[in-house]
C-alpha positions in Angstrom: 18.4 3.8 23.9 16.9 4.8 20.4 19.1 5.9 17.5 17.7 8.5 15.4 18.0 7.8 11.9 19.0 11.0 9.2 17.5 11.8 5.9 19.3 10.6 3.0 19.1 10.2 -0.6 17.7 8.0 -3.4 16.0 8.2 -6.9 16.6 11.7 -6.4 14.5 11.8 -3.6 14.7 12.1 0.8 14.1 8.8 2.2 14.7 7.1 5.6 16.3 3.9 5.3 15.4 1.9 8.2 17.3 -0.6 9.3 16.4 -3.1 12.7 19.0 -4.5 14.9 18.2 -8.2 13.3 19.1 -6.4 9.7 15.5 -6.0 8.3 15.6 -3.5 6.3 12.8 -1.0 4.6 13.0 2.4 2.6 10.2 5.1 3.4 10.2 8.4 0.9 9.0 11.4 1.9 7.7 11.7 -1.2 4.0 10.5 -1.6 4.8 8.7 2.1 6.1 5.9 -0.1 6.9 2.8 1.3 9.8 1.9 -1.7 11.3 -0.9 0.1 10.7 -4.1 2.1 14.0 -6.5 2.9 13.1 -8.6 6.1 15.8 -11.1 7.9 16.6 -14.2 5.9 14.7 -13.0 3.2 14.6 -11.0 -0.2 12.9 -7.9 -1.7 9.2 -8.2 -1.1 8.1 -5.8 -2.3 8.0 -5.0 -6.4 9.3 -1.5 -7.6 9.1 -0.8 -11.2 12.3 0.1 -13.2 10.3 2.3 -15.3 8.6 5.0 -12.2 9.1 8.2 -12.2 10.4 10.0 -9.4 9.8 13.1 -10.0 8.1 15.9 -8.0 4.2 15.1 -8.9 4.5 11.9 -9.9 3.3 8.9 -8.7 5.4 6.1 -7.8 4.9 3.1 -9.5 4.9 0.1 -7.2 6.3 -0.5 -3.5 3.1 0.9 -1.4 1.4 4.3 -2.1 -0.7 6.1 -0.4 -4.4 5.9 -1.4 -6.4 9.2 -0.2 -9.1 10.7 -0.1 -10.2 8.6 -2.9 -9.8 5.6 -4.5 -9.4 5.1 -8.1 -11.8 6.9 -10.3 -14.5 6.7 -7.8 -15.0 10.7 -7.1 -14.2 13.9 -8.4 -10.3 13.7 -7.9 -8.0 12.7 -10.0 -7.1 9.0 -9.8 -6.3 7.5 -6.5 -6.5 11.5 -4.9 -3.7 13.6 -3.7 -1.2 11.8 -0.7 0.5 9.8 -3.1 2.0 12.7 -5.1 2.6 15.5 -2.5 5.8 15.6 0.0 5.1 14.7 3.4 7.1 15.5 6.4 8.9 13.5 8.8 8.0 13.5 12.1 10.4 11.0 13.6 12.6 8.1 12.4 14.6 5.9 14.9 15.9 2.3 15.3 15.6 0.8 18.8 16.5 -1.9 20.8 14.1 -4.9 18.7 12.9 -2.8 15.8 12.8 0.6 13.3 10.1 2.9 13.1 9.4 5.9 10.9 6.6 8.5 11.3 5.6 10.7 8.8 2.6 12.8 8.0 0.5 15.0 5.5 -1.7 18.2 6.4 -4.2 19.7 4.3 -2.6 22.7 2.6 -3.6 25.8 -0.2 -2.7 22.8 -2.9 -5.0 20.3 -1.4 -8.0 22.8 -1.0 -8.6 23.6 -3.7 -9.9 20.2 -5.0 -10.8 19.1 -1.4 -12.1 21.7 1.1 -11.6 19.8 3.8 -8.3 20.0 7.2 -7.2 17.0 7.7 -3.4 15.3 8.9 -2.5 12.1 8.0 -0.1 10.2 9.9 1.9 7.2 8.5 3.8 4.9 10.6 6.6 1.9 9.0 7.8 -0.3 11.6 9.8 -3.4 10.8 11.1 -6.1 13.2 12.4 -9.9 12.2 10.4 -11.1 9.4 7.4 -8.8 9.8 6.1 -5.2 8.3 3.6 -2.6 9.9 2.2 -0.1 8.0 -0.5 1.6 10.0 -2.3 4.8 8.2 -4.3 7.3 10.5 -6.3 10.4 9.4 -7.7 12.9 12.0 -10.5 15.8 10.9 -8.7 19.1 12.1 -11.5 21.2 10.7 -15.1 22.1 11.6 -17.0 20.4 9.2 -17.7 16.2 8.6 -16.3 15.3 5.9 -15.9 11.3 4.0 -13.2 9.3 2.7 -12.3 6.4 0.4 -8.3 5.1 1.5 -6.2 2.4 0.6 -2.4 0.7 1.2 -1.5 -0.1 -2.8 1.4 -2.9 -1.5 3.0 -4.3 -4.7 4.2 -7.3 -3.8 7.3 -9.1 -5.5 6.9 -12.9 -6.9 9.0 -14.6 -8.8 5.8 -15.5 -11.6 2.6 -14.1 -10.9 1.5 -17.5 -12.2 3.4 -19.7 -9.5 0.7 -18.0 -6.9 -2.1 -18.3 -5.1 -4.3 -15.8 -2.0 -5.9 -18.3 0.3 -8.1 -16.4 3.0 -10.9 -14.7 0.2 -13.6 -17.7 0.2 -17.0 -16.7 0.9 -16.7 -13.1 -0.3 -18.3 -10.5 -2.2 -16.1 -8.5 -4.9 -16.8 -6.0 -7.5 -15.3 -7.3 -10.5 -13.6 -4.1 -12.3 -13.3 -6.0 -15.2 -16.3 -6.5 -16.5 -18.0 -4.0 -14.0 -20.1 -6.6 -11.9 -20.5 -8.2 -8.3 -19.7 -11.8 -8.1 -18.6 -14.2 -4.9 -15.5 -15.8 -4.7 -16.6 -19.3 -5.0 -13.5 -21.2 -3.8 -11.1 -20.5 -1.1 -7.9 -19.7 -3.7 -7.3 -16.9 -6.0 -5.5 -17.9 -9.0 -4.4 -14.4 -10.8 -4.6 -15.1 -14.4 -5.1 -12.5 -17.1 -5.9 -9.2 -16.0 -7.3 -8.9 -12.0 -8.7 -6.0 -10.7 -11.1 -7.1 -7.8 -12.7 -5.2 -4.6 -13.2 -7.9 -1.8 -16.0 -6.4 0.5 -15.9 -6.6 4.5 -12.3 -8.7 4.2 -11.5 -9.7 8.3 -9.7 -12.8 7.8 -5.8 -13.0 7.2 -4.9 -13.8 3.9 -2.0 -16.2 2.6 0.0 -15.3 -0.1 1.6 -18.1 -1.5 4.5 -19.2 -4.1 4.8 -22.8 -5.1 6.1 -23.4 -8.5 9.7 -24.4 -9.2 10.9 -21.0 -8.9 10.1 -20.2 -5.4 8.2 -21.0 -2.6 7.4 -18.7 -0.5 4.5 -17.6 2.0 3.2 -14.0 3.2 0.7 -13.9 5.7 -1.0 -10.4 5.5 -3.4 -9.3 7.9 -5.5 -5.5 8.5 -7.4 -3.9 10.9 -10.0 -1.1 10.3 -9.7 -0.7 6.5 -12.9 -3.1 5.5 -12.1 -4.4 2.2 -9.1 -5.7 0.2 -8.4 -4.8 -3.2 -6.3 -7.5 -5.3 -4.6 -6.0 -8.5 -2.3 -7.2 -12.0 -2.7 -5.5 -14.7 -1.9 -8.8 -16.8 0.0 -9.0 -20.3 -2.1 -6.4 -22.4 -2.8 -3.9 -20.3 0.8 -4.0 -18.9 2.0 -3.1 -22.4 0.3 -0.1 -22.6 1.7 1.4 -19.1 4.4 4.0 -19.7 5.9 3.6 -16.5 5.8 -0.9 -16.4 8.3 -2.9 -17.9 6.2 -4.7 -20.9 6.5 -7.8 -19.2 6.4 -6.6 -15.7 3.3 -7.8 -14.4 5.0 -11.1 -14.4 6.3 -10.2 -11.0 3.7 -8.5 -9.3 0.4 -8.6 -7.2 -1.0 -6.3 -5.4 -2.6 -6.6 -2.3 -4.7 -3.6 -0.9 -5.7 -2.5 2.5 -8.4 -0.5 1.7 -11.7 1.0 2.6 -13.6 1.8 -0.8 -17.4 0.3 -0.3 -18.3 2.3 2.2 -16.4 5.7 2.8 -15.2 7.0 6.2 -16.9 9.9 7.9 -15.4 11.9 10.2 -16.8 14.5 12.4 -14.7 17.8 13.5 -12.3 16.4 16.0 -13.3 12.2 14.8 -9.8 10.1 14.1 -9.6 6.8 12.1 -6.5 4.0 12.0 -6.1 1.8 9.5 -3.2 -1.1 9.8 -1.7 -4.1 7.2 1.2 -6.0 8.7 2.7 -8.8 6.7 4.7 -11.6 7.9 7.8 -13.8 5.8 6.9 -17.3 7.4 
């Protein structure tokens, strides 16, 4: 029999903790649909969550996993990274059972959201955890009359130790726009070493990725895999620009690295009635 699981309280904010009968653990906020918390059996906090975020009503969350939508970045009219990760969502249902814990929130297109994006839509935003593994799985259905297109992504921080103790395995082969310096380039070799500032948009990314630690301060391996988002965005803001972000630690991209679900190339269209799921699971191995 499922156990529902109640509202409660943290950084001033409604969150579900979810907890599986193994002990995984995770921490959904209703707030932006934020994914704050990732703790899986035999294992630490995977995911990074700055010291210096914001909570507040409006603001964006910095680290854990927001929700990217219906843009990405500066690529559109919206403000940066759109609307979902910023507005309260509502909880639909939250419940441990008998192998894992599941929450289920979602977002509706409201007066608010209008008036910068004349569009109805509901998002729907599913955490399940289990064992050593994470599901996030992101769906969007078009509740209006019209088509309309979308840019989305899953901006999962992920905790290390020393950003420069890692490598991604899984990228060889691939086209990525380079944000940098504003070009398209091909990842040459089949690891990606961050150092410096990264900022990278890896197009038509099928294969699983490996995220590995192997200095003397950890070692450690995340397998992440996605379905239906089409690229992967990889992300560290490195020492300088780290400096300048109000709500980072000065030396907090140190222990960080983001890596995105997401569907920024080529947007998603949906036609009155149309429905698209997106999903990123991660595994501790």
């Amino acid at each position: 029999m499922n156990t529902p699981i109640a509202i409660t309280r943290q950084h001033g904010l409604d969150v579900i903790e979810l907890r599986a009968p193994d002990g995984a653990r995770a921490t959904v906020a209703l707030h932006g649909g934020h994914l704050l918390s990732w703790v899986p059996v035999g294992g630490a906090e995977q995911l990074y969550l700055s010291p210096n975020s914001g909570f507040g009503p409006g603001q964006a969350i910095r680290g854990g996993v927001p929700v990217i939508f219906p843009q990405f970045s500066q690529r559109g009219p919206l403000p940066r990274h759109g609307f979902a990760r910023t507005k309260p969502w509502q909880l639909v249902m939250a419940e441990r059972g008998a192998d894992d814990a599941l929450a289920v929130l979602k977002l509706s297109d409201d007066a608010d959201t209008r008036l910068t994006w004349p569009h109805a839509f509901e998002l729907e935003l599913s955490v399940r955890i289990a064992g050593r593994g994470l599901q996030i799985e992101l769906a969007c259905d078009n509740t209006g009359d019209t088509e309309f297109s979308f840019t989305t992504a899953l901006h999962t921080y992920l905790h290390v130790n020393d950003v420069g103790e890692v490598s991604v395995e899984g990228l060889s082969g691939l086209r990525y726009f380079d944000n940098i310096d504003q070009t398209d380039k091909t990842q040459r070799v089949d690891l990606l070493l961050p150092g410096g500032e990264l900022d990278r948009i890896y197009y038509r990314a099928v294969d699983p990725l490996l995220l590995r630690e192997h200095g003397i301060s950890a070692k450690r391996q995340v397998a992440v895999h996605q379905q239906g988002f089409d690229d992967v965005v990889t992300w560290n803001p490195g020492e300088v620009r780290c400096a300048a972000l109000p709500d980072m630690p000065a030396d907090g991209y140190k222990n960080m690295l983001c890596i995105e679900a997401a569907t920024v190339a080529r947007p998603v269209s949906l036609a009155s009635g149309e429905s698209w799921v997106g999903r990123q699971t991660f595994s501790l191995l």
